[in-house]
C-alpha positions in Angstrom: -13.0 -0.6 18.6 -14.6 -0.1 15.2 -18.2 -1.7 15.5 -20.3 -0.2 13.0 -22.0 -2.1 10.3 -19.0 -2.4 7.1 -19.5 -3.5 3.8 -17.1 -4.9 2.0 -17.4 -4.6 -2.1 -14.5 -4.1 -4.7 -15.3 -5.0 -8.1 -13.3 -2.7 -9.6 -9.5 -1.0 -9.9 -10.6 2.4 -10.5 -13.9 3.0 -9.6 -14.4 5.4 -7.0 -12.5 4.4 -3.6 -14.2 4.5 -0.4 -12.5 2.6 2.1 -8.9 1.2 2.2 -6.8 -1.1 4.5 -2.9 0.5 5.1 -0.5 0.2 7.5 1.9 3.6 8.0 5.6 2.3 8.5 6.3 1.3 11.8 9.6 1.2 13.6 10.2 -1.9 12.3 11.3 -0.4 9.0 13.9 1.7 10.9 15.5 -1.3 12.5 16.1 -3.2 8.9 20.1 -3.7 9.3 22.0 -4.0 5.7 22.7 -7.8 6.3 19.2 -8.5 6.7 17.8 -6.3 4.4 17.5 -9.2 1.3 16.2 -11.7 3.9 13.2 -9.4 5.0 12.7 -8.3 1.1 14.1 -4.8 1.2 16.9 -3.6 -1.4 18.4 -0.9 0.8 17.8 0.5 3.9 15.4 3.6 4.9 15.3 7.0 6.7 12.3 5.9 9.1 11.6 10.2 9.5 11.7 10.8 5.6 9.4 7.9 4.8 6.9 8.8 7.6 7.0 12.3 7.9 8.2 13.5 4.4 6.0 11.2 2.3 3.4 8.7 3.8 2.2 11.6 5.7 1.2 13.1 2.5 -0.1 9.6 1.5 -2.6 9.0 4.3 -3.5 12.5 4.1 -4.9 12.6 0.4 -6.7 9.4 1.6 -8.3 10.8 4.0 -9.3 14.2 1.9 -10.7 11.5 -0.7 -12.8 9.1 1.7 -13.4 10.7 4.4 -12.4 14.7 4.5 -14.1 15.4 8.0 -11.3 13.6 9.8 -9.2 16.5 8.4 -10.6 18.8 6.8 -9.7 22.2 9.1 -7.4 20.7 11.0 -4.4 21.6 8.9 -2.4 22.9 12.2 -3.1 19.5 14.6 -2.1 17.8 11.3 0.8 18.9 10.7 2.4 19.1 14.3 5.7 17.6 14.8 5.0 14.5 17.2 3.0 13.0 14.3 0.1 11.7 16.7 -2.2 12.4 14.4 -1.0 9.3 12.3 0.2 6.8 15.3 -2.4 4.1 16.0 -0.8 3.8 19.6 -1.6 7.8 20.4 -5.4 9.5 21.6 -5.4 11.8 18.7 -5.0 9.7 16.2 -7.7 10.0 13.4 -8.9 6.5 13.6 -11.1 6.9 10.7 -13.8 4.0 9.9 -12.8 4.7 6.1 -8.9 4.9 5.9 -8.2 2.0 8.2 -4.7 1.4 10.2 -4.0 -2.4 10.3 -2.7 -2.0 13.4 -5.4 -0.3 15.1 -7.7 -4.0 13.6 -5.0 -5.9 15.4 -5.0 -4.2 18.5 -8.9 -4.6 18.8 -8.9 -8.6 18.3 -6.6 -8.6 21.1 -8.8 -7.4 23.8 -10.8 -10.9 23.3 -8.3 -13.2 25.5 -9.3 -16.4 23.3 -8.0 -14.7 20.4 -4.8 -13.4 22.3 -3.9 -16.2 23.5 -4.1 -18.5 20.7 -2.9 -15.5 18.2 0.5 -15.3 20.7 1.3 -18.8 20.8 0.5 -18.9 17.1 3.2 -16.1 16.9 5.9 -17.9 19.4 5.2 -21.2 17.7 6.3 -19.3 14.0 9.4 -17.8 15.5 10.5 -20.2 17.7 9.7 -18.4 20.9 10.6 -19.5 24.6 7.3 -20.9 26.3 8.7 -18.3 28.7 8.5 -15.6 26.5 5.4 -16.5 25.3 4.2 -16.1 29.2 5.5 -13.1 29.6 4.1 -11.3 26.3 0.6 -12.7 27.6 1.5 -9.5 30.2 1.8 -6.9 27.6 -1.1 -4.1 26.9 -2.8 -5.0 23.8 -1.8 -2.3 21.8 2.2 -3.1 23.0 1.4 -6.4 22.0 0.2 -5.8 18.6 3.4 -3.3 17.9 5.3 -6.2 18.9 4.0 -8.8 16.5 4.4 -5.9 14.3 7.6 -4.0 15.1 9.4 -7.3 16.5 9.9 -4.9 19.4 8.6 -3.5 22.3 8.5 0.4 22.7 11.9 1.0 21.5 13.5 -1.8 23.1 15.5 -4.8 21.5 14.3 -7.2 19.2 12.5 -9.8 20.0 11.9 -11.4 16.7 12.1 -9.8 13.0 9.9 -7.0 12.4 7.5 -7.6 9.4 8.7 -4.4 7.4 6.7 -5.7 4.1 3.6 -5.2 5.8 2.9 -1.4 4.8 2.2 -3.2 1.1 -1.2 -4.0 2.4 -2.2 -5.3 -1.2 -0.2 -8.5 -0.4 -1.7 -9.7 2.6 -5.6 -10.0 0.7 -7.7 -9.0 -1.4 -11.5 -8.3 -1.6 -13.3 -9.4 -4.8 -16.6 -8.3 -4.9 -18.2 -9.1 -1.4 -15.4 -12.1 -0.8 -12.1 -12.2 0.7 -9.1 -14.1 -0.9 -6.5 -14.3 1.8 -3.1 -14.7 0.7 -0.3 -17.0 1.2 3.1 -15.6 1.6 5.9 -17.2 -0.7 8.7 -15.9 1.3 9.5 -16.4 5.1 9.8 -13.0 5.5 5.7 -12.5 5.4 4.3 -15.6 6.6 3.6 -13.6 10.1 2.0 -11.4 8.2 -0.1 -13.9 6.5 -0.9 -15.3 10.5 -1.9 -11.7 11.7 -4.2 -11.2 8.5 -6.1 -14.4 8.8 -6.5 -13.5 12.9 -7.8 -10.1 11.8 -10.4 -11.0 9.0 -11.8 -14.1 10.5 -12.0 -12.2 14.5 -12.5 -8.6 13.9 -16.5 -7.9 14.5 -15.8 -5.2 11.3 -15.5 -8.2 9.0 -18.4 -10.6 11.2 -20.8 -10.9 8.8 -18.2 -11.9 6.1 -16.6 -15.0 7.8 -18.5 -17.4 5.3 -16.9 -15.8 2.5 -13.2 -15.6 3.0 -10.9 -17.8 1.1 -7.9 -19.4 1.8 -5.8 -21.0 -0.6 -4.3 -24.3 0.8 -1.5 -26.8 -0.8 -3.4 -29.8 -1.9 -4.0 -32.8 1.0 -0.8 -34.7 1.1 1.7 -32.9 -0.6 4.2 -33.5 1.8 4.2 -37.5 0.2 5.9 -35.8 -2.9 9.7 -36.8 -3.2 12.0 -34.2 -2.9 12.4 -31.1 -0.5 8.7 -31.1 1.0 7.2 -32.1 -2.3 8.5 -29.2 -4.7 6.1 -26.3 -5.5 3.9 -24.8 -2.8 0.5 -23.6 -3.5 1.6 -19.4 -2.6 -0.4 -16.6 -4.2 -0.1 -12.7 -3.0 -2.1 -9.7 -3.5 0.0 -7.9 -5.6 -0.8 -10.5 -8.5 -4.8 -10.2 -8.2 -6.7 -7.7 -10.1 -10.3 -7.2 -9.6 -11.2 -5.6 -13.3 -14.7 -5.6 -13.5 -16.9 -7.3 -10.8 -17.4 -10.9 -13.1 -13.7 -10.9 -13.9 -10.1 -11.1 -12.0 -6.7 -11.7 -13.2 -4.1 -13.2 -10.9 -0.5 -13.1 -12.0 1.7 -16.3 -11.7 5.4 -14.5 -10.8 8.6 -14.7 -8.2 5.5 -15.0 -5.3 2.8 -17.0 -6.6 2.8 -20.1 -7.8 1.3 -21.7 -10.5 -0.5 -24.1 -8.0 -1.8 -20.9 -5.6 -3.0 -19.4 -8.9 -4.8 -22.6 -9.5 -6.0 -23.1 -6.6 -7.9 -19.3 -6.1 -9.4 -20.3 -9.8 -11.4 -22.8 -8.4 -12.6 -21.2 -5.1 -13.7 -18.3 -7.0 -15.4 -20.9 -9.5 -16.8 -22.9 -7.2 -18.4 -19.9 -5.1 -19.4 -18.1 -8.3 -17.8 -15.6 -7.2 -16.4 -14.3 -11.1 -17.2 -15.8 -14.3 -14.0 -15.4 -15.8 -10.3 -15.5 -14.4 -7.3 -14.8 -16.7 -3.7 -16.4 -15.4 -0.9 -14.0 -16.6 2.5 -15.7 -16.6 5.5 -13.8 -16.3 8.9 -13.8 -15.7 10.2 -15.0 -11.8 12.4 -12.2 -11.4 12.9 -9.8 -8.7 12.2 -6.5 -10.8 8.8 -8.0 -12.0 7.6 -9.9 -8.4 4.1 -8.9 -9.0 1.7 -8.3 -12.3 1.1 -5.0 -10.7 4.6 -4.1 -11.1 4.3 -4.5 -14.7 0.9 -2.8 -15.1 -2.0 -1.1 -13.6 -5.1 0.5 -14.6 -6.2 4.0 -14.9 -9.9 4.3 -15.7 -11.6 1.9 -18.0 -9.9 2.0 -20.7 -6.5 3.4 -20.3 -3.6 1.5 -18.1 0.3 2.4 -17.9 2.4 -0.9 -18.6 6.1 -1.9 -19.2 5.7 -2.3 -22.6 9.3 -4.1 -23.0 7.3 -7.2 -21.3 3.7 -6.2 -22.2 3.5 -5.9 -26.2 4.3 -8.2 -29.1 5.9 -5.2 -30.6 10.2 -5.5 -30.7 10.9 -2.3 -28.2 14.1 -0.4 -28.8 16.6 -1.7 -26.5 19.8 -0.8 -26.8 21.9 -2.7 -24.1 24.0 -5.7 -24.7 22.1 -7.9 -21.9 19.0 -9.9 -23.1 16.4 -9.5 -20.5 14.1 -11.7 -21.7 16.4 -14.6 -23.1 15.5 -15.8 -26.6 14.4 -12.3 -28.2 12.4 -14.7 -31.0 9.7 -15.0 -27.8 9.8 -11.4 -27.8 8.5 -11.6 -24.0 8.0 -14.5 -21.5 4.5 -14.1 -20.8 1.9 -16.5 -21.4 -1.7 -15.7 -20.5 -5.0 -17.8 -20.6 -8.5 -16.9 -19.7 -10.9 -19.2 -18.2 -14.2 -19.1 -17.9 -16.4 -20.9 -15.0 -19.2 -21.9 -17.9 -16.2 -24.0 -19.9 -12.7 -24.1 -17.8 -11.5 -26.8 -19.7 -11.5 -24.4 -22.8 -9.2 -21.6 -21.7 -8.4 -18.5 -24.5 -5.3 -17.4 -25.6 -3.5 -13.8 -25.9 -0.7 -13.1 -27.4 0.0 -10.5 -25.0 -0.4 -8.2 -22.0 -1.6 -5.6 -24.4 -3.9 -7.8 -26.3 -5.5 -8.7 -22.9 -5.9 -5.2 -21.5 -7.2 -4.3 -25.1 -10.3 -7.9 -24.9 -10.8 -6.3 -21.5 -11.4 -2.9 -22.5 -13.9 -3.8 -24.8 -15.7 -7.1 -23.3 -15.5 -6.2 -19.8 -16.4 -2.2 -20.5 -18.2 -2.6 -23.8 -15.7 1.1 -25.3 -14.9 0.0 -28.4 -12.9 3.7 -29.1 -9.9 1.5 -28.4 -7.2 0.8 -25.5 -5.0 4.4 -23.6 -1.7 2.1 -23.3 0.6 4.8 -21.4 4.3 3.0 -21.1 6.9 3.2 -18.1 9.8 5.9 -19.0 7.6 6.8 -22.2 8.4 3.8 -23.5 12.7 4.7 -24.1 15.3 2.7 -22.8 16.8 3.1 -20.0 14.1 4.8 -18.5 11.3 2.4 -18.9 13.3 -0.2 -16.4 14.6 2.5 -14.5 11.0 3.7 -13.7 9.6 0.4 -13.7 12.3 -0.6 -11.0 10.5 2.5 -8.8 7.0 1.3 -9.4 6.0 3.7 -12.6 3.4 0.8 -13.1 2.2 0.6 -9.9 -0.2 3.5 -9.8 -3.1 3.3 -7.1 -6.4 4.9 -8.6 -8.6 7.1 -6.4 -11.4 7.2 -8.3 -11.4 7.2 -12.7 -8.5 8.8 -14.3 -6.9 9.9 -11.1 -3.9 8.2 -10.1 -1.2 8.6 -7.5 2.7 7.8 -8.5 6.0 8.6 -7.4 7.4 11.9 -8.8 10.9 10.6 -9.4 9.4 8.8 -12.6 9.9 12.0 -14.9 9.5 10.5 -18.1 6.6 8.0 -17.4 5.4 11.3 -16.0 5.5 13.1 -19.2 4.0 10.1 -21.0 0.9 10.9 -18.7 0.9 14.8 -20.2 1.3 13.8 -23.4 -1.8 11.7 -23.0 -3.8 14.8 -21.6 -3.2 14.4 -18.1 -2.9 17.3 -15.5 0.3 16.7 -13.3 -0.5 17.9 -9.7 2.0 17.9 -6.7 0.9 16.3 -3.6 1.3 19.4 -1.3 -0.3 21.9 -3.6 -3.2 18.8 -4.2 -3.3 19.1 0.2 -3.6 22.9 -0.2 -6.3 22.9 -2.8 -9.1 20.2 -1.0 -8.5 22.3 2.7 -9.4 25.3 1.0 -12.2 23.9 -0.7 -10.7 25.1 -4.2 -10.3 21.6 -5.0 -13.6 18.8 -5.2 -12.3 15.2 -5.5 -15.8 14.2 -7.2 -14.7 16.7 -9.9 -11.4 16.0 -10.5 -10.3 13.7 -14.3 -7.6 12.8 -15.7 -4.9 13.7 -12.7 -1.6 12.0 -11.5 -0.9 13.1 -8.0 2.8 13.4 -7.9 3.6 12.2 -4.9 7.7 12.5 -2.9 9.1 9.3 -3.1 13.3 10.0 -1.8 13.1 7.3 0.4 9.5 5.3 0.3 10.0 4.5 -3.4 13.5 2.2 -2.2 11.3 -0.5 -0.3 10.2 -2.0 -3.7 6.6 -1.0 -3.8 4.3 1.6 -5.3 1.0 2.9 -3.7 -0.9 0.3 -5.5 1.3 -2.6 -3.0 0.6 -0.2 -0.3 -3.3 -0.2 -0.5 -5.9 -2.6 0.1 -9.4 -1.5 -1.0 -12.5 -2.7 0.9 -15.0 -0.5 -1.2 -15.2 0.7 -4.3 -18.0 2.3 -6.8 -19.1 0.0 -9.5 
């Protein structure tokens, strides 16, 4: 079990990253059949091997080169064996590192307290409808069996008990740190409300995050909803990760989408106002459609002043579309987004943008004080078909590893060549790999990069490596 002292501290997307939540994909993924796929959030199915072997791999091995290189550094042979037990939670050499954590691994240590087990398993049963019986006889398993169960939604290998949780390798979603807080999420789709459960088990039980109890938030619906007329009184208060954004330590934008809700996004304004926690938090609305279910979908940031949007939705500007379908409905509107900023010294007197754009552009010089102007760098260089045929594999959803150094899928050629034409170095993952284990490669000296990264199969369950990172620390 992890028990040294953590801290917990993100006020930032692109500072420096030094500790990250993920989860590698599990079996569960593997088991998605094609008439479930839609109901557990997935648009196709996947090649478990490819997406493990082929590309996370790759993934969780940059991490650890980045945040915390003496897990690997010299053990390029044990690494790369072909049982993978280097990256399986479950195995003895697994790299457990106290800086690139597993999610499982958390969830496997709050089951060794049998107060938590007990009440997180009949939690569990309760939310899929368990047998008591089952429930007594999963209060038999080994913790970490019991943990890829809730997981997986099966045992070792063995039939389904319940649905696996597939979604949950887009560890943005489940929460979010903002500066020395934690904003817990609440799932707007069935498929991750176990996920939600597990998270909230995790954070409020795990002795890595004991000194941080006090300041985790949970949005809830307001008291009495369930009084409303209608189908269980209309909309829910729902917010997910993937719509937060921690830009600068006294500001966060949340996104109001297909997963959270005009009430969740409400409701995480005044928590953080009420425990001070920012001074300013900007609501971007934008369209409830599957391509766009989170802001970070439609943008993400790259250092201070530079980002790489979907500039069909995120500018004022008519973009040169040349298919017969309006995306957007009445083109007059040019996008439907609507963003206001609030501040916690005068919430009643919200500002008003005109656009994504506009907003990235105050932010770049309010929140960073550059005044040399906004890097806008647009999905599929900005040219239709490509910019919603990148955006649709998560061009815009760029995780950064420290300023100016950004991972992305290298199936998104011509967003890709919109980062060379602004200066950027385009690096493979593999030669990237190559270059830190010899040593030919510092991290702390590398600008301006995007880590192409292989993305056959990982890029078709809906989610970039921004969705599939949740930073605990960051520099300032």
């Amino acid at each position: 079990m992890i028990q040294q002292n953590f801290q917990l501290s993100v006020g930032s997307e692109t500072g420096a990253l030094r500790a990250i939540l993920i989860h590698s994909p599990d079996s569960g993924i593997g088991r998605v059949a094609p008439s479930k796929a839609q109901d557990w959030l997935f648009e196709d199915i996947l090649h478990l091997d490819t997406v493990r072997a082929g590309e996370y791999d790759l993934y969780v091995k940059i991490l650890l080169y980045f945040l915390d290189p003496h897990k690997i550094q010299g053990r390029a042979d044990r690494v790369n064996a072909p049982d993978r037990d280097f990256f399986k939670p479950s195995k003895p050499d697994f790299h457990a590192s106290q800086r690139v954590l597993e999610f499982e691994c958390l969830l496997t240590d709050i089951l060794k307290d049998d107060i938590v087990r007990r009440k997180l398993t009949a939690s569990v049963c309760a939310l899929e409808d368990c047998s008591y019986q089952l429930q007594q006889e999963l209060s038999a398993l080994s913790d970490s069996k019991l943990a890829r169960l809730f997981i997986s939604g099966s045992i070792s290998g063995g039939d389904m008990l319940f649905p696996p949780i597939p979604n949950l390798i887009f560890t943005r979603d489940i929460g979010i740190i903002i500066n020395d807080h934690i904003l817990l999420n609440k799932a707007a789709k069935k498929a991750r409300s176990r996920e939600s459960l597990l998270t909230k088990y995790v954070f409020y039980n795990h002795p890595l995050f004991a000194d941080y109890r006090d300041k985790i938030l949970e949005i809830s619906t307001p008291v009495k909803h369930f009084l409303r007329p209608g189908d269980n009184s209309g909309e829910k208060a729902t917010l997910e990760g993937g719509d937060v954004m921690v830009v600068s330590p006294r500001h966060v934008l949340i996104g109001c989408s297909e997963r959270t809700s005009l009430m969740g996004a409400g409701e995480a304004v005044k928590l953080l106002f009420e425990r001070q926690v920012v001074d300013k938090v900007t609501i971007v609305k934008i369209p409830h459609k599957r391509d766009y279910m989170h802001i970070d979908t439609l943008f993400t940031q790259v250092d201070q002043h530079t980002w790489v949007v979907l500039g069909a939705v995120a500018s004022t500007v008519e973009h040169d579309m040349d298919e017969p379908a309006d995306f957007f409905g009445d083109r007059k509107q040019k996008s439907k987004t609507e963003i206001l900023q609030f501040s916690r010294h005068a919430p009643s007197k919200p500002a008003r943008f005109d656009s994504i754009e506009d907003l990235l552009s105050d932010i770049t010089r309010n929140d960073f004080g550059i005044n040399t102007g906004t890097r806008i760098i647009y999905s599929g260089n900005n040219v239709f078909p490509y910019d919603m045929r990148e955006q649709w594999t998560d061009s815009c959803n760029l995780l950064a590893l420290r300023p100016g150094v950004v991972m992305g899928y290298n199936r998104n050629d011509k967003t890709i060549d919109a980062f060379k034409n602004e200066g950027f170095t385009v690096i493979e993952a593999a030669t990237l790999i190559e270059g830190l284990e010899k040593g030919d490669i510092q991290p702390e000296a590398l600008e301006n990069i995007f880590i192409s990264m292989p993305s056959a199969e990982l890029s078709r369950a809906r989610g970039g490596f921004h969705c599939m990172s949740m930073p605990l620390f960051r520099d300032r």
